[in-house]
C-alpha positions in Angstrom: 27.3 9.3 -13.0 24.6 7.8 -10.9 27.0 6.8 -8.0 27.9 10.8 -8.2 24.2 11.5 -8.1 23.5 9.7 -4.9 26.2 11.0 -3.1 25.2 14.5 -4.1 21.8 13.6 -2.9 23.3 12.4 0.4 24.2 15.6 0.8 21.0 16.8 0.8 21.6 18.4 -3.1 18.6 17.4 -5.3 20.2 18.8 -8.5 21.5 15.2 -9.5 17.9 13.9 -9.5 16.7 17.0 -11.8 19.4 16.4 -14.0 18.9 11.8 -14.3 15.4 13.2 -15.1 15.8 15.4 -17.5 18.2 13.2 -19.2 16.4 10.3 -19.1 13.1 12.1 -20.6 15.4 13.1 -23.5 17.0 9.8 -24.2 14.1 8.1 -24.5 12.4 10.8 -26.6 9.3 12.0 -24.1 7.5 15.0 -24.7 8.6 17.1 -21.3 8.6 20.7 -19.9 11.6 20.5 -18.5 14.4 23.3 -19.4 16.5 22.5 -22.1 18.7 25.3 -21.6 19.3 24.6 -18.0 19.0 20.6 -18.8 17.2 19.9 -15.5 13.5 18.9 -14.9 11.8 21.7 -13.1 10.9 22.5 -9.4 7.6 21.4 -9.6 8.1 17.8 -11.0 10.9 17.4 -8.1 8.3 18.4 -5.7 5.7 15.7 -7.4 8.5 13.0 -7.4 9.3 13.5 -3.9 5.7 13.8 -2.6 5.1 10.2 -4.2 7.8 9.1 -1.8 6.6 10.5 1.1 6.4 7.6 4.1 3.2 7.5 6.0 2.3 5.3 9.0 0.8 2.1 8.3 -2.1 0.9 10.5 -1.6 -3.0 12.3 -4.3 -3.9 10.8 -3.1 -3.0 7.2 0.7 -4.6 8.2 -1.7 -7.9 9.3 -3.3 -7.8 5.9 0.0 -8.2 3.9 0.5 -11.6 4.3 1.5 -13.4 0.8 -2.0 -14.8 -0.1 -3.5 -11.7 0.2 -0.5 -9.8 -1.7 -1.5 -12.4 -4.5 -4.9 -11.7 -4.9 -4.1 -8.0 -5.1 -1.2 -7.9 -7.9 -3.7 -10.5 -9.8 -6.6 -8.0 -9.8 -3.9 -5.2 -10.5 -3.0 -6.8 -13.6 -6.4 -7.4 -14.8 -6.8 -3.5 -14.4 -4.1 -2.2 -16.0 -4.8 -4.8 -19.0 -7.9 -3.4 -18.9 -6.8 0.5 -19.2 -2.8 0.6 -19.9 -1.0 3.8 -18.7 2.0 4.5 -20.9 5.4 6.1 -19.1 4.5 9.2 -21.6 0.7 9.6 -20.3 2.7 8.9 -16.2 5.1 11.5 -16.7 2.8 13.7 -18.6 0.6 13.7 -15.3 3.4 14.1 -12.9 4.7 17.2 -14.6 1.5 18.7 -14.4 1.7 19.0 -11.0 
């Protein structure tokens, strides 16, 4: 199934992607918008999903940066924040779909 997806989405068909979302939102029991009747995620969440994707340039300065000491430091105070305030996959895709 997924190696049909990707190669549907190779083709430039996004479809398979609606369809791996939808299904996945219903196996694991999320609350969703999506159309049941249709069994595909909506439009909109495809347009979120593929905006969050979206490559941007990278200054030198911010490539520099990344160097493993530094990438450390970062995913250490990153996991002190999300201790601090968890975000559950429901509350995520909740805010995704939303947009």
């Amino acid at each position: 199934m997924i190696v049909n997806a990707i190669i549907e989405i190779l083709k430039g068909s996004y479809g398979p992607i609606r369809r791996l979302a939808f299904d996945l939102a219903e196996k694991m029991k999320l609350q969703h918008l999506f159309s049941k009747k249709l069994k595909l995620a909506g439009s909109e969440w495809l347009r979120s999903f593929l905006s969050l994707r979206s490559p941007q340039a990278t200054s030198i300065s911010l490539i520099i940066g990344f160097n493993k000491p530094q990438v450390d430091i970062y995913f250490s105070l990153y996991g002190d924040e999300l201790s601090k305030t968890p975000v559950s996959s429901q509350r995520y895709l909740e805010y995704v779909s939303d947009r």
